[in-house]
Backbone bond lengths (Angstrom), bond angles and torsions (degrees), N, CA, C in turn:
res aa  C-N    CA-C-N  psi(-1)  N-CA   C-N-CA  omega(-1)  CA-C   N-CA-C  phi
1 X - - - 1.455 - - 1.529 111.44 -
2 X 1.139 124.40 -45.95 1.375 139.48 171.56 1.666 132.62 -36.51
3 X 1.762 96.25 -43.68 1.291 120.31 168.26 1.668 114.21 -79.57
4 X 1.631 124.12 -19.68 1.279 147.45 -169.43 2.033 87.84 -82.10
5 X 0.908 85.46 -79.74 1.563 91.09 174.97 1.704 117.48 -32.37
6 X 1.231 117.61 -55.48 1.374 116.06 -173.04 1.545 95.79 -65.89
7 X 1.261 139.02 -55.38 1.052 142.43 -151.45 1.502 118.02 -65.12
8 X 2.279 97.86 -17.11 1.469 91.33 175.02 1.557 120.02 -103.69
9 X 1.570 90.55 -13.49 1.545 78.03 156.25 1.099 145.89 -91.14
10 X 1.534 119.61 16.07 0.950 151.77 -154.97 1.565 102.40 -97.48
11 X 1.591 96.73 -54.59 1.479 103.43 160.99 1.569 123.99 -56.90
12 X 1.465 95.60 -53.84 1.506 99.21 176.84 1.743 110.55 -32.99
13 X 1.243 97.74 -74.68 1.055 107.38 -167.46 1.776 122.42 -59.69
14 X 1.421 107.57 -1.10 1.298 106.87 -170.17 1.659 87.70 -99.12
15 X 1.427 152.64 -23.41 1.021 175.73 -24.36 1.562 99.35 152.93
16 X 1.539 89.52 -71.51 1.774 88.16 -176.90 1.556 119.92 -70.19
17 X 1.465 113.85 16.86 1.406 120.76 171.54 1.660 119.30 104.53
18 X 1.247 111.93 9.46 1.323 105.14 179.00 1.384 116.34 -84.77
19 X 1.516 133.23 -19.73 1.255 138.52 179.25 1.422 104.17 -77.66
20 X 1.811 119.29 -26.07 1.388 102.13 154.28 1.298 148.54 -109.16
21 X 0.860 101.57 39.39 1.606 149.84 165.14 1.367 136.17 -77.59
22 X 1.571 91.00 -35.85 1.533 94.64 168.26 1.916 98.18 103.74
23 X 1.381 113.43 14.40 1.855 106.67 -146.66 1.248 76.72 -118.19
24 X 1.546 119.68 138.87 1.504 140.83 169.33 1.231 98.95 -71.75
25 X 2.037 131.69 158.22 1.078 100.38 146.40 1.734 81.97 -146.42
26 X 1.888 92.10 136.56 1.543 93.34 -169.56 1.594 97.12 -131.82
27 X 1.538 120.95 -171.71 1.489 124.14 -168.02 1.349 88.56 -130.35
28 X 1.396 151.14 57.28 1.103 133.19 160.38 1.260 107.48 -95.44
29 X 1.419 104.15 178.08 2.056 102.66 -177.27 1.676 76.55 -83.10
30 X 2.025 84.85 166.43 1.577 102.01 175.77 1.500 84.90 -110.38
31 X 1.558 116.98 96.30 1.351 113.81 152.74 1.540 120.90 -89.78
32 X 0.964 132.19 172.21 1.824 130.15 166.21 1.320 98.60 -57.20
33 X 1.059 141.92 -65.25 1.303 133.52 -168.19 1.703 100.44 -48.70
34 X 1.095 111.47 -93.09 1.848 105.53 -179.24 1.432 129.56 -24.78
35 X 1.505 118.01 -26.70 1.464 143.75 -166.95 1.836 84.95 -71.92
36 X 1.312 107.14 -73.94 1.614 109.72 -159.51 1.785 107.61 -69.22
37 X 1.410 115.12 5.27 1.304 113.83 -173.21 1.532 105.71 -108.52
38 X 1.168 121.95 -3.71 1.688 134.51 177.57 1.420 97.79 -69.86
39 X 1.410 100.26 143.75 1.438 102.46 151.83 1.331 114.10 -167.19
40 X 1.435 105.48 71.30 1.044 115.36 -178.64 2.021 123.20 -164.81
41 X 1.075 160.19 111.18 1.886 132.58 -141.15 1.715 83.48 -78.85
42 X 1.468 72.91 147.11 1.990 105.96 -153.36 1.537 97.16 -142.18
43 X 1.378 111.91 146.15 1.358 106.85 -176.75 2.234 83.98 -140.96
44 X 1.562 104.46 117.62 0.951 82.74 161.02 1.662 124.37 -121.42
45 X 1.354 89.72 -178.75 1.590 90.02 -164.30 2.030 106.34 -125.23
46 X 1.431 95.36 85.98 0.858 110.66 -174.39 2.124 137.99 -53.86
47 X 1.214 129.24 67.32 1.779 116.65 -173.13 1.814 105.80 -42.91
48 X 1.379 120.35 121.73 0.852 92.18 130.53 1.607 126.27 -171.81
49 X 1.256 107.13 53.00 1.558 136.51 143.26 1.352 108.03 -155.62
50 X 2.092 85.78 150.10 0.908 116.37 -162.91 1.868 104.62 -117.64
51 X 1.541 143.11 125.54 1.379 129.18 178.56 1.159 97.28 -142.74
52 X 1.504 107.48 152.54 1.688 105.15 142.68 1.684 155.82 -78.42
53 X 0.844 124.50 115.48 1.591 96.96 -175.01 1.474 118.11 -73.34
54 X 1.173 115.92 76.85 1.716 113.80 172.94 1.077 111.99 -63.11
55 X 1.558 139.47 40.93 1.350 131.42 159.55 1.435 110.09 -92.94
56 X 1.444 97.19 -24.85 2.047 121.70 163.82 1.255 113.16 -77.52
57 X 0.922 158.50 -40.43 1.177 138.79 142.97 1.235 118.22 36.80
58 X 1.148 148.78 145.65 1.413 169.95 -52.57 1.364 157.49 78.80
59 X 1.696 115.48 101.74 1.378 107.86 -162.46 1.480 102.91 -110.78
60 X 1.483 123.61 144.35 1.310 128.84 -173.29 1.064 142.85 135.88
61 X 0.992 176.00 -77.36 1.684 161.31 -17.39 1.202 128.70 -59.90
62 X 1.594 107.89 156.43 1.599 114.07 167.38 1.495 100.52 -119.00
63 X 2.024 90.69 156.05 1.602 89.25 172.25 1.611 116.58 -99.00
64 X 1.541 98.09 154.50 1.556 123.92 179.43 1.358 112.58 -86.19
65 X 1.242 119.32 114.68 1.740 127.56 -179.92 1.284 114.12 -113.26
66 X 1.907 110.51 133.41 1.495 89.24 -178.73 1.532 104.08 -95.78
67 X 1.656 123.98 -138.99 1.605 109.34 -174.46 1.719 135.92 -77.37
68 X 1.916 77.02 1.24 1.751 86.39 175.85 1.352 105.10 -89.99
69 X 1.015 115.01 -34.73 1.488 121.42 -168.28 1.689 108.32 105.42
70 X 0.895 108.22 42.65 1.354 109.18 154.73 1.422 122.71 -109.98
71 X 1.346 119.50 158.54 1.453 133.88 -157.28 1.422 111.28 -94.52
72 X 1.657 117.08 94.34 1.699 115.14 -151.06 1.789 82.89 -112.34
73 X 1.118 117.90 -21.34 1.637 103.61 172.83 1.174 107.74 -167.50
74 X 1.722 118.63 172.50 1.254 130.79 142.92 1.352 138.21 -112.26
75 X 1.299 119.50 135.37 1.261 138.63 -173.01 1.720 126.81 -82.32
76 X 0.990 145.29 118.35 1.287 140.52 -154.14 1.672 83.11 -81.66
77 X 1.516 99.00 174.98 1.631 112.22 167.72 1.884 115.77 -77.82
78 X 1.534 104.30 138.18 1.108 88.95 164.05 1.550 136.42 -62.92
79 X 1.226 110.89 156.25 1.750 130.87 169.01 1.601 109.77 -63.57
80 X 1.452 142.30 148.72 1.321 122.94 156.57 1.413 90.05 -133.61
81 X 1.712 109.38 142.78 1.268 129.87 -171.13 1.566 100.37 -137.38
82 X 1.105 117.59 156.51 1.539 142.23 -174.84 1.501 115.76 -129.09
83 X 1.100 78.67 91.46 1.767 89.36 170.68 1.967 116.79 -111.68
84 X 1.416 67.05 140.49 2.116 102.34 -170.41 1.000 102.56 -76.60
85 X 1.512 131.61 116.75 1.494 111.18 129.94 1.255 124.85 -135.63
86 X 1.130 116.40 167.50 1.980 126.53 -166.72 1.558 105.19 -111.38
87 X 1.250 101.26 102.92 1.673 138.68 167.21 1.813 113.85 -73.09
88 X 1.184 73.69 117.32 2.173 88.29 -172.36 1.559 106.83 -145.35
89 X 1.444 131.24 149.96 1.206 142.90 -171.93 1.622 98.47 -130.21
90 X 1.219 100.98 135.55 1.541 140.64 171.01 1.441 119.45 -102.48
91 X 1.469 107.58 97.34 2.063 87.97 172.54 2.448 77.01 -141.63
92 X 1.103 95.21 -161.37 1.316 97.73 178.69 1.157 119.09 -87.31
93 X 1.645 140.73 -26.71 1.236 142.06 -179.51 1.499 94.82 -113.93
94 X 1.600 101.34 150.59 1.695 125.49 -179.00 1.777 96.46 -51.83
95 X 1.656 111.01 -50.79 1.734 105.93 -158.37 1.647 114.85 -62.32
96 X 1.889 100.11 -37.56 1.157 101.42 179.05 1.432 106.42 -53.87
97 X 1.312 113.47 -57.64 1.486 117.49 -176.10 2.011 117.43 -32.19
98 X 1.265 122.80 -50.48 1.040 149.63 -164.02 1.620 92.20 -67.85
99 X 1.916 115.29 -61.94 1.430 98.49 -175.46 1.085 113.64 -68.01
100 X 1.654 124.97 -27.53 1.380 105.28 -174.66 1.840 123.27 -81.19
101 X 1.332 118.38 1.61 1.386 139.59 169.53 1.537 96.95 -92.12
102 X 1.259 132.19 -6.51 1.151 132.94 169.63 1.492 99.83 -76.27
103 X 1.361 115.97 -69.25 1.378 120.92 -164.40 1.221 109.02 -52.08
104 X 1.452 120.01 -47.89 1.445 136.12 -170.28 1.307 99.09 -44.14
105 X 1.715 109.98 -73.64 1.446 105.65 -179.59 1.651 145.54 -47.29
106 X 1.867 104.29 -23.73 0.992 121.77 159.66 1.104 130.76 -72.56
107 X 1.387 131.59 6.72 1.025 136.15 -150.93 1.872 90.97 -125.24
108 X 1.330 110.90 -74.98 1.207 142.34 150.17 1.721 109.69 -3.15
109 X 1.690 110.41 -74.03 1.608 129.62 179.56 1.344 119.33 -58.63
110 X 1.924 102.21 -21.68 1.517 88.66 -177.10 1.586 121.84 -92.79
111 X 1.134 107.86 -20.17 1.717 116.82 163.95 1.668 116.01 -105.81
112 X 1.837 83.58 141.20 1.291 118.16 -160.48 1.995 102.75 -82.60
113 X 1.002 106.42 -28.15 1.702 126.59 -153.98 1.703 109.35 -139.20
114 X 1.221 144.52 128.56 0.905 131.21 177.61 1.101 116.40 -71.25
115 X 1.991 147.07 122.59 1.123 136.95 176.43 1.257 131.62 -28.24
116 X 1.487 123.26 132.61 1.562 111.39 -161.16 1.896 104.56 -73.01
117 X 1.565 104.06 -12.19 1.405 107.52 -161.53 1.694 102.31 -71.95
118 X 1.642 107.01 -25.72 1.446 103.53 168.10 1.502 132.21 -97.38
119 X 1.140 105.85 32.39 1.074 131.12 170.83 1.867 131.71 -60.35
120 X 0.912 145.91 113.64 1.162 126.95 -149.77 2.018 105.34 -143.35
121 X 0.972 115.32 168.36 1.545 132.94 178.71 1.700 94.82 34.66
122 X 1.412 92.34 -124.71 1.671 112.62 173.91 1.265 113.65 -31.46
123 X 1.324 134.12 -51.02 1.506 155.32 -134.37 1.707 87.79 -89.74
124 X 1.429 100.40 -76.95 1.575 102.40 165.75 1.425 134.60 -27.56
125 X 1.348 99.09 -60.39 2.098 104.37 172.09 1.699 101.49 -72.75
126 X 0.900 106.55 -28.68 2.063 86.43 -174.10 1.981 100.38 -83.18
127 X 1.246 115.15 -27.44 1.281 107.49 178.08 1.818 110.89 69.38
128 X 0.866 121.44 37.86 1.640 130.70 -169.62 1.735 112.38 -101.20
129 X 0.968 119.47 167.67 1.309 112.11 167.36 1.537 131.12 -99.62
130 X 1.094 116.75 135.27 1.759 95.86 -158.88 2.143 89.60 -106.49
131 X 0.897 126.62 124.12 1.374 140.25 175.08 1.484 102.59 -62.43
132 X 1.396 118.74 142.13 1.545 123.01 169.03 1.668 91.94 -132.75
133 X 1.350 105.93 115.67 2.089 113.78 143.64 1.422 118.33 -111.53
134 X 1.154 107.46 137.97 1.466 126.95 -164.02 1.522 117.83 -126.99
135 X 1.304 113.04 98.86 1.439 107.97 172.84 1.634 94.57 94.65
136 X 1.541 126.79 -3.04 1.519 116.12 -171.63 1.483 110.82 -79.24
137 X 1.161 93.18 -163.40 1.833 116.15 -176.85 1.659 109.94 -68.56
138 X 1.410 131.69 107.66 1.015 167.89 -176.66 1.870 113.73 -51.93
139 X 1.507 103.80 81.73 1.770 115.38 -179.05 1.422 100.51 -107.24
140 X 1.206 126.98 9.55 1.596 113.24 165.44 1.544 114.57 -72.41
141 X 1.278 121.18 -9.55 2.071 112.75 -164.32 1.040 114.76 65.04
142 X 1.157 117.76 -1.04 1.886 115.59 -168.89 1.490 100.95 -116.65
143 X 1.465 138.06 136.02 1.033 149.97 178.54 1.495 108.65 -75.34
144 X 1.326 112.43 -169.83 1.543 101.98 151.37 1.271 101.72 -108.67
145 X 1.408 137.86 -23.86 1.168 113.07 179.98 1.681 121.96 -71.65
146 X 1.453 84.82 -19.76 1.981 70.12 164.72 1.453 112.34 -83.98
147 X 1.064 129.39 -12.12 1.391 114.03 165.46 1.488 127.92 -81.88
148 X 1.597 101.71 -20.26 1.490 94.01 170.72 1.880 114.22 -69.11
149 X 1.662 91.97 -39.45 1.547 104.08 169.42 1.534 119.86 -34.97
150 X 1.115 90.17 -41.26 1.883 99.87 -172.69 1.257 112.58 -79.64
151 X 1.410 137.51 -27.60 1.104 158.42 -165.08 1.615 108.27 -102.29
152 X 1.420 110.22 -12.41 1.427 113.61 170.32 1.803 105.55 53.12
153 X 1.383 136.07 11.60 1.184 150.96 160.34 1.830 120.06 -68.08
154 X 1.011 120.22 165.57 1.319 156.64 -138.03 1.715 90.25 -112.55
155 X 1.828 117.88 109.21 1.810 100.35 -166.14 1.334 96.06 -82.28
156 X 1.279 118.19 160.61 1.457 107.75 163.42 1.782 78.23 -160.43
157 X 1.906 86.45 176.45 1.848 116.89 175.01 1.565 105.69 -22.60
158 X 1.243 135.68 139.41 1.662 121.70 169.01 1.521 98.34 -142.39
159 X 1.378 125.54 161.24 1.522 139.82 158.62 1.216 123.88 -94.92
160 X 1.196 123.37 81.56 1.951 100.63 172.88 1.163 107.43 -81.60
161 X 1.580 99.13 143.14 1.562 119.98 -178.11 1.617 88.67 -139.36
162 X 1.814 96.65 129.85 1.452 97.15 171.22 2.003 110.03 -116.43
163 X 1.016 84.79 132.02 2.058 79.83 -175.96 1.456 99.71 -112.75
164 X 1.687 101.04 126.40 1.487 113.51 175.53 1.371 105.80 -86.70
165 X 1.346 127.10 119.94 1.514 134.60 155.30 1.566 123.92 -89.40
166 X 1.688 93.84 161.56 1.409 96.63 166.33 1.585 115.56 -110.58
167 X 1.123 124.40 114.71 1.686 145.89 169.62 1.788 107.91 -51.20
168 X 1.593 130.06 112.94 1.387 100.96 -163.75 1.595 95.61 -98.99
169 X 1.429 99.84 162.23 1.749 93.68 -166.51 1.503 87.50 -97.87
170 X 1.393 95.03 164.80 1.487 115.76 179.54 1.173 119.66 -33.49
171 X 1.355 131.21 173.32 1.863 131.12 170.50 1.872 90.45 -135.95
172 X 1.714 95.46 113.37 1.415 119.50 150.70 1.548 130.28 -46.82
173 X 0.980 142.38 91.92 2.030 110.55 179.87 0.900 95.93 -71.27
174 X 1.643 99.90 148.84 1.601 122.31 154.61 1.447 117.44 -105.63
175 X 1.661 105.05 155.77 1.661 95.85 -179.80 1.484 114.30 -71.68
176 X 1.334 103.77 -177.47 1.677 113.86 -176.81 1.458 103.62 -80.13
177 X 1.712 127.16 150.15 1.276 117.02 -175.03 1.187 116.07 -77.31
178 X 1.569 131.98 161.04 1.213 148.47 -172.06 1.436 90.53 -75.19
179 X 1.860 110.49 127.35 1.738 120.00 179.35 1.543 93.26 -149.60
180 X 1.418 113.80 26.75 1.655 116.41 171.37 1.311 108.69 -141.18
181 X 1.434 130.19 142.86 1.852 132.80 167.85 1.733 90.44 -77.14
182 X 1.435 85.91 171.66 1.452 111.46 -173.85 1.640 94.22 -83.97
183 X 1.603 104.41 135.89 1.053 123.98 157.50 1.641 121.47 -105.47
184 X 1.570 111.96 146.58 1.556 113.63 -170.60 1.610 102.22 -124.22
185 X 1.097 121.01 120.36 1.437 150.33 170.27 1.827 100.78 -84.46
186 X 1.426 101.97 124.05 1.804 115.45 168.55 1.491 101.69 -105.10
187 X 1.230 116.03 132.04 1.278 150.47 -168.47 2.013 88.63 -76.02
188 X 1.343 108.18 140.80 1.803 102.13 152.60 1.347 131.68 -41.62
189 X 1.327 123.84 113.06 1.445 111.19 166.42 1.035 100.28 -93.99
190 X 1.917 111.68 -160.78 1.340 123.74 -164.84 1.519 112.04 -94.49
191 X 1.746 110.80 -17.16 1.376 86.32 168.22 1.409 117.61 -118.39
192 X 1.412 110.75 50.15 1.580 105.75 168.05 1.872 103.11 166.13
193 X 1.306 104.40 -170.50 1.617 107.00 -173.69 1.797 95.83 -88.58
194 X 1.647 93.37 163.24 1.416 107.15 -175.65 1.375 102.51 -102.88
195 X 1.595 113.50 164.37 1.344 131.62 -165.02 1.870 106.58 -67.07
196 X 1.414 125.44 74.71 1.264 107.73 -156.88 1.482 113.76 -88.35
197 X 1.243 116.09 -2.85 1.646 129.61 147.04 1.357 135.03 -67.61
198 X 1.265 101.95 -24.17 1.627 116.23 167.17 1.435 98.37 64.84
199 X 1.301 119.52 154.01 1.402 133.88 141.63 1.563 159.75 -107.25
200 X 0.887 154.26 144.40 1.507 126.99 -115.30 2.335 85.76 -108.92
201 X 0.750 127.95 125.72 1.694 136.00 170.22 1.726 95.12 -37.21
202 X 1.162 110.20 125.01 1.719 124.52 160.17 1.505 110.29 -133.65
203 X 1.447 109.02 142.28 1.314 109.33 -165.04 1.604 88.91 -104.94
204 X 1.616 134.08 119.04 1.433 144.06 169.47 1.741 107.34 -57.09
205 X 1.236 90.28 121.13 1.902 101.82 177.12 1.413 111.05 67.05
206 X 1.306 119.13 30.69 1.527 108.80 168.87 1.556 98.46 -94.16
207 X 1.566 95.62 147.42 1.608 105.48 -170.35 1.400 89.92 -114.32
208 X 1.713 109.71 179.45 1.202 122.66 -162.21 1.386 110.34 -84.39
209 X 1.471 120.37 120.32 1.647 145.99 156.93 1.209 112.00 -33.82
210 X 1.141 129.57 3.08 1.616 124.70 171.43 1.630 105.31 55.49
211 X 1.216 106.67 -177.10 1.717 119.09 -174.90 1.380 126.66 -46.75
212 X 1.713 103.34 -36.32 1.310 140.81 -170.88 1.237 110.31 -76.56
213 X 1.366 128.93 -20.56 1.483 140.48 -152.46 1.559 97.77 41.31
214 X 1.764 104.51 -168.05 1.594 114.99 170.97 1.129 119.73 -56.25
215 X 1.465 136.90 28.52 1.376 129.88 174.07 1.677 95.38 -87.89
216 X 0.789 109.18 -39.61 1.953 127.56 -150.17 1.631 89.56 -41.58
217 X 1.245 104.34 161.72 1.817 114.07 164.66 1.369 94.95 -95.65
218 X 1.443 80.71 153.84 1.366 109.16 -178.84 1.359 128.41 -144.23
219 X 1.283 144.53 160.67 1.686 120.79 -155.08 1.763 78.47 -116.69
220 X 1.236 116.21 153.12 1.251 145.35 -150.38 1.357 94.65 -118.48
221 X 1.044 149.96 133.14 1.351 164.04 119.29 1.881 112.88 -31.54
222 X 1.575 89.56 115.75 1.768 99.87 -170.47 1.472 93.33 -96.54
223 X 1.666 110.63 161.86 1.389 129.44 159.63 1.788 111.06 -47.63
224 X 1.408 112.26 143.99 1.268 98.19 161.62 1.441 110.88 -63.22
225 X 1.689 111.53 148.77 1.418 112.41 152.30 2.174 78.05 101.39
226 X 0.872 103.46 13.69 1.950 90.98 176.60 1.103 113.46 -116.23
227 X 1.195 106.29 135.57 1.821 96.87 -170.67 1.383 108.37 -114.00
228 X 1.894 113.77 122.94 1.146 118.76 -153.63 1.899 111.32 -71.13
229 X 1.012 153.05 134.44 1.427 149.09 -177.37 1.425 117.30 -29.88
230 X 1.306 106.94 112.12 1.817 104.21 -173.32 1.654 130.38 62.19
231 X 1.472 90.17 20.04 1.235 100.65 171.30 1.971 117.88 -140.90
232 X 1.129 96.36 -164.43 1.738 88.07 175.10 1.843 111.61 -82.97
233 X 1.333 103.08 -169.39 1.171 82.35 165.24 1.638 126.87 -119.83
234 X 1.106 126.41 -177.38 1.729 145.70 -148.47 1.730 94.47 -66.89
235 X 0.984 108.64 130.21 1.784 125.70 179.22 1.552 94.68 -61.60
């Protein structure tokens, strides 16, 4: 899911004009080492926390149908997780830097949901909405300066954007549906061979179950001498 995610903002962001632009846009850390090895305006797009939102949470399953519509498995509920990352631009001067963290952010602020059209693998088959905040209020615990700290990098301007995903839960199989009655096989007795073809159970003089099959109600036959509820009693 993780790699699904980068890939749509990837689009996103290639969308709002930076791929024609001439502007890289990659996910590596911005350490000092990588910083002085660029050479080219780079926007990166930094992971780096990962949580769950267990307020989403989910207990249950749904069923899995293939094109007939039969019931080939079940699927647990998805997981939704929120993942961080810190958005920064690279060109050689601070201003360039600034417009192109301009664009980024504009680009970024104006959608609520990531487009379903960039949607990809997992993201695609669950059909969910994936949330984008940009520049908001800060639930990772992590600063940026401890991340620049960690990164042993150079601080500068950054974007956090956190995108809520959906995690897809596992797929159960189920068996194939029952399209045969029970058949009963007789074991050998002592005076002869057993039924080793078996034969399939038929119920003698059962008439037809109507639309409903045997679920349907049905009026019950009383004792003589019973008198049916709010009425007279049984012939």
């Amino acid at each position: 899911m993780i790699h699904e995610v980068d890939e749509g903002l990837r689009l996103l962001l290639n969308e709002a004009g930076l791929r024609d632009s001439g502007v890289e846009v990659v996910f590596d850390a911005p350490t000092r080492d990588w910083s002085t090895r660029r050479n080219a305006p780079t926007v990166s797009v930094y992971l780096y926390d990962i949580h769950e939102d267990v307020t989403r949470r989910q207990t249950g399953s749904a069923e899995v149908h293939d094109g007939d519509g039969r019931v080939t498995g079940r699927r647990a509920p998805p997981r939704w997780f929120a993942l961080t990352y810190m958005v920064t631009a690279w060109t050689t001067r601070p201003q360039d830097e600034h417009r192109l963290l301009s664009q980024v952010l504009r680009c970024l602020a104006a959608v609520d949901v990531l487009p379903s059209r960039l949607h990809t693998g997992s993201l695609a088959e669950l059909g969910l909405g994936v949330e984008i905040d940009a520049a908001g209020p800060s639930t990772a615990g992590v600063s940026a300066a401890d991340v620049w700290s960690a990164l042993d990098g150079e601080m500068k301007a950054s974007i956090d954007v956190r995108v809520t995903a959906p995690l897809a839960g596992d797929v159960r199989p189920a068996g194939p549906p029952v399209t045969e009655g029970l058949t009963v096989r007789s074991a050998a007795g002592t005076g002869g061979a057993g039924d080793e073809d078996g034969r399939r159970l038929r119920y003698e003089g059962a008439s037809d179950p109507g639309p409903r099959g045997f679920t349907a109600r049905r009026a019950r036959e009383l004792p003589p001498g019973r008198r049916r509820r709010g009425g007279g009693s049984a012939p």
